[in-house]
DRENGUNU-363550 format. One line per field, with one value per residue (C-alpha): residue in three letters; x, y, z; residue number from 1. Coordinates in Angstrom, 3 decimals, padded with zeros to 6 digits. Each point is the difference from the previous one (the first is absolute). Example, Ala and Ser with C-alpha at 12.3 -4.5 7.8 and 13.67 -1.06 7.14 Angstrom:
BEGIN
res (Ala_Ser)
x (012.300_001.370)
y (-004.500_003.440)
z (007.800_-000.660)
n (1_2)
END
This chain:
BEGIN
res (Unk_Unk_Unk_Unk_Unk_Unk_Unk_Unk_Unk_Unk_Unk_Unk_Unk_Unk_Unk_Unk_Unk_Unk_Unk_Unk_Unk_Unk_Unk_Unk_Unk_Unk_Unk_Unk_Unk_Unk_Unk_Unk_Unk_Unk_Unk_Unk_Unk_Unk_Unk_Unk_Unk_Unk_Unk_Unk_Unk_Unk_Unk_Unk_Unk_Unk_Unk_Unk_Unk_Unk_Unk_Unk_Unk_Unk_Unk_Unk_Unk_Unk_Unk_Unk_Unk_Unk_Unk_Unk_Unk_Unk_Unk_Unk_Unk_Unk_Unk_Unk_Unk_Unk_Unk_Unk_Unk_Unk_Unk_Unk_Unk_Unk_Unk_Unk_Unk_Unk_Unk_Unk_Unk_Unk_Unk_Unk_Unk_Unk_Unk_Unk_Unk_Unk_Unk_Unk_Unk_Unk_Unk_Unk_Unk_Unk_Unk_Unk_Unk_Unk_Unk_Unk_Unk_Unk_Unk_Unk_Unk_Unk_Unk_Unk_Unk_Unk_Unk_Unk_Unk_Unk_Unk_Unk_Unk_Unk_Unk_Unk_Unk_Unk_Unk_Unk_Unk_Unk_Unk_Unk_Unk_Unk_Unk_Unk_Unk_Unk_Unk_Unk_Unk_Unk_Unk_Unk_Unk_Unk_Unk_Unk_Unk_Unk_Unk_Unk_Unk_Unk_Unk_Unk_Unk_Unk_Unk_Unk_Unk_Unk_Unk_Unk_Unk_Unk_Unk_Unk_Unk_Unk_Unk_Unk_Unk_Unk_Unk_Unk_Unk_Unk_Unk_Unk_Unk_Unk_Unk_Unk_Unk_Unk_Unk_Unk_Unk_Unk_Unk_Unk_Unk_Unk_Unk_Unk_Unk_Unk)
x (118.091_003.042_003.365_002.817_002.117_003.625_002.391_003.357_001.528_001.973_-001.008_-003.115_-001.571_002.700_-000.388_000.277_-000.823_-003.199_-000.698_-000.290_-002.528_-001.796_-000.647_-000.712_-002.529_-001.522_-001.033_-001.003_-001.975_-001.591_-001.686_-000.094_-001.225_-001.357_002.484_002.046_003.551_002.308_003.164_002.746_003.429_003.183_001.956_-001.670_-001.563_002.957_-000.467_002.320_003.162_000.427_-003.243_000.779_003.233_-002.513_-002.802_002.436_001.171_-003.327_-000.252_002.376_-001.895_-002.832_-003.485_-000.190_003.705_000.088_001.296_-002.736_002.279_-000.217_-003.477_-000.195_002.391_-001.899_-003.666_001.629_001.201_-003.270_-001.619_002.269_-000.046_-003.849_-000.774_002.247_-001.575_-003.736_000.745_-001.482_002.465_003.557_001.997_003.277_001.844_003.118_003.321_003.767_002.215_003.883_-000.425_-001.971_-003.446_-001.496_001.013_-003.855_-000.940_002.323_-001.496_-003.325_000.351_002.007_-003.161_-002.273_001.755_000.331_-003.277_-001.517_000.539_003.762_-000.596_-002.997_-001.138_-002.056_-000.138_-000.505_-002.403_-000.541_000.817_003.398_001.003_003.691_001.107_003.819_002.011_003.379_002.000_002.760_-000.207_001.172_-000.909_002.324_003.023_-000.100_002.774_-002.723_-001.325_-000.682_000.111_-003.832_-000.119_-003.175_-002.367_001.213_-000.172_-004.186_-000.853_001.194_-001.296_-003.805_-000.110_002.217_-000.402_-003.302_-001.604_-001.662_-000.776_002.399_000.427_003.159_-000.182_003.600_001.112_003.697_001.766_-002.255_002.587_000.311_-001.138_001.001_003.916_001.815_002.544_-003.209_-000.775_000.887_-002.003_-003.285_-001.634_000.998_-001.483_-003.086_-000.349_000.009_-002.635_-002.212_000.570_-000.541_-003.339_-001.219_000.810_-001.535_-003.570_-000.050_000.734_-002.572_-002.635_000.934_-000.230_-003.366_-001.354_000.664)
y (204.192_-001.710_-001.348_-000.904_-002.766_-000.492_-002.568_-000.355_-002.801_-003.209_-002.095_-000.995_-001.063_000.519_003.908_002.365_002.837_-001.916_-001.004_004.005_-000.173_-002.039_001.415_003.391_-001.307_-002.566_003.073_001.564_-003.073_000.196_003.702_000.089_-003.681_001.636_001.503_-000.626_-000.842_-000.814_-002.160_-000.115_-001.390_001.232_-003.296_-002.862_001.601_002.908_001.703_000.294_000.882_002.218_001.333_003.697_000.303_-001.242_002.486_002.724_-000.259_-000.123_003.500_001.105_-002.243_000.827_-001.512_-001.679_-000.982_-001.917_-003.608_-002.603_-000.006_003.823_-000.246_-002.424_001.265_004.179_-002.141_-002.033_003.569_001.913_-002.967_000.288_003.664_-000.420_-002.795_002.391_002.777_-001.355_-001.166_001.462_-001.283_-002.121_-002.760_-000.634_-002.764_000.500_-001.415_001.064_-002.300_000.264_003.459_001.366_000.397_-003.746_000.349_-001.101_003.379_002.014_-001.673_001.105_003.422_000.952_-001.675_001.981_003.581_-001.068_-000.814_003.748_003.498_001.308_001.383_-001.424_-000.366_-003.400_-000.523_003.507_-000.206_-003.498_-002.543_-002.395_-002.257_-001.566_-002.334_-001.420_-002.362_-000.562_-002.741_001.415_002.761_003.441_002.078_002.409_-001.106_-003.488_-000.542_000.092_003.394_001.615_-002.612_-000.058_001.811_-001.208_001.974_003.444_-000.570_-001.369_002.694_002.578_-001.411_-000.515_002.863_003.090_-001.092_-001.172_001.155_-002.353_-000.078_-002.656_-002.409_-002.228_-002.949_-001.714_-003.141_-000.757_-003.170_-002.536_-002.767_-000.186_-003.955_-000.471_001.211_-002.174_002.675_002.561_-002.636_002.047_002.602_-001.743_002.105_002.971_-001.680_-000.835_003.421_001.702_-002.429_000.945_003.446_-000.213_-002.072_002.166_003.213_-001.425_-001.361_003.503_002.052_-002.701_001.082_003.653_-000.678_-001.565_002.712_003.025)
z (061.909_-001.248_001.684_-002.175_001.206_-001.121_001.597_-001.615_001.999_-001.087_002.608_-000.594_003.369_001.984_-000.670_003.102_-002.182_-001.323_003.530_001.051_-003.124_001.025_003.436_-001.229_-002.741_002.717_001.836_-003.202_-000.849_003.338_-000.113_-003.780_-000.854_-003.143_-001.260_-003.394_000.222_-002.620_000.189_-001.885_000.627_-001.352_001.358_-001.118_-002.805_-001.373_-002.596_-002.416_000.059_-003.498_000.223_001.402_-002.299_-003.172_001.319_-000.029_-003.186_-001.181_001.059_-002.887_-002.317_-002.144_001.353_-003.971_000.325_003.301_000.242_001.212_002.886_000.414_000.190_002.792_002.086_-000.226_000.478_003.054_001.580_-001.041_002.200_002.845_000.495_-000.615_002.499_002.594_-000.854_000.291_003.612_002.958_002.610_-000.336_001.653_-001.166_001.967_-001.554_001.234_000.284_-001.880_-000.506_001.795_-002.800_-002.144_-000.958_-003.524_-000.468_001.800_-001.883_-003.397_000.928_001.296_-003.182_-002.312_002.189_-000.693_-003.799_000.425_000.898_-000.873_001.237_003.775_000.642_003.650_-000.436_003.567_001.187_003.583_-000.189_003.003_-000.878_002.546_-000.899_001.807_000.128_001.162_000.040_000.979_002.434_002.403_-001.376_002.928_000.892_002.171_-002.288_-002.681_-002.745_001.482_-003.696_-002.416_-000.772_-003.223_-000.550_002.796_-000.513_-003.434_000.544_001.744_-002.412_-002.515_001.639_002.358_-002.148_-003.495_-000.037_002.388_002.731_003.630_000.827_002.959_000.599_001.730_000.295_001.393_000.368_000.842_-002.253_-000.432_003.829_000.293_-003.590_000.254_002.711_000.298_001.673_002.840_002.107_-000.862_000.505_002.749_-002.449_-002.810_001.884_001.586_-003.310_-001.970_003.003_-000.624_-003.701_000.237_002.191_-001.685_-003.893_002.065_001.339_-003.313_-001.236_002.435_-001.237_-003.272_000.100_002.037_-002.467)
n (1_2_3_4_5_6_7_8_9_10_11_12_13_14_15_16_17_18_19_20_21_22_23_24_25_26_27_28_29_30_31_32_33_34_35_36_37_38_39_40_41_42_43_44_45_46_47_48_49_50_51_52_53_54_55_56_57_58_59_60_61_62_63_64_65_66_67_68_69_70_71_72_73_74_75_76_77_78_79_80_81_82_83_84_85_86_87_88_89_90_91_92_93_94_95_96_97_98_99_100_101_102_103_104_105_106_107_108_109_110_111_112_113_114_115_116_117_118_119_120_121_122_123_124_125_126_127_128_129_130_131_132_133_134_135_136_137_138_139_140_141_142_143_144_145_146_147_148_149_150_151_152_153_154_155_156_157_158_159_160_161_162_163_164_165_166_167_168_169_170_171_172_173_174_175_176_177_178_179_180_181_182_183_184_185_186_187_188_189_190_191_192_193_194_195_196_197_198_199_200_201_202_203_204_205_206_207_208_209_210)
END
């Protein structure tokens, strides 16, 4: 059995969405010390940015016509939707940022639709765990209440469009400690990382026990 891994944060180790990931794949590791997992990082290591407009217009190219660049770009989404595809289980610790879809997310969901046949249900049955983390609080009756874009957006995307039994782990409130202007919100802050740690070990005890 296989578990993808896909973080997409900036941060490097001062990730809270890698920090769910690595709670959920420490109780992964745990019951499953055999099996494979494969990493890849769409922060530190993004791929590029012309790469789904250039595999695109590939599509309108001959095969014997295609740029160098062309060629690259429809073998880099081939691989993506590929190494999606031949995954058994998924972790995607993917963060809000500006309100929206990591433009590193966005960049690789597009390569791995370019990447398959039109419709195609690549996840369809399989376990996804996402996990997200945004900065504020945008719970209703807060003056952000609405302004994640990005988590509606996930879940249609993995649950209606292609097809996978999701779980959503969310943490709110990150930059509480970070932000002087959230002080006061520690106790919230601290409340809700509890909540969220406890909530990813759990979905990874579930995960690991399909």
């Amino acid at each position: 059995m296989t578990l993808l891994r896909i973080d997409a944060s900036i941060l490097g180790p001062a990730s809270a969405s890698s920090e769910l990931a690595d709670l959920v794949l420490a109780e992964w590791s745990a019951q499953r010390p055999d099996e494979k997992v494969v990493t890849r990082h769409l922060g530190s290591d993004p791929l590029p940015a012309d790469a789904w407009a250039t595999a695109v217009g590939a599509g309108y190219t001959p095969a014997d016509q295609r740029s160098d660049a062309q060629k690259s770009a429809v073998a880099l989404a081939a691989e993506l939707n590929t190494e999606l595809a031949a995954a058994d289980a998924v972790v995607l610790a993917f963060p809000l940022y500006n309100w929206g879809v990591s433009p590193h997310v966005q960049n690789w969901i597009n390569l791995v639709i370019a990447g398959g046949a039109p419709g195609s249900r690549i996840l369809e049955g399989k376990p996804v765990i996402l996990l997200t983390t945004r900065g504020g609080n945008y719970s209703p009756g807060t003056p952000k209440h609405g302004w994640d874009h990005s988590t509606p957006y996930l879940r249609r995307v993995l649950d209606e469009v292609w097809g996978a039994d999701l779980t959503v782990v969310e943490r709110e409130f990150t930059m509480v400690g970070v932000n002087p202007a959230l002080d006061q919100f520690a106790e919230l802050g601290a409340q809700l990382k509890q909540t969220a740690h406890e909530a990813a070990v759990n979905a990874g005890k579930a995960l690991a026990a399909r």
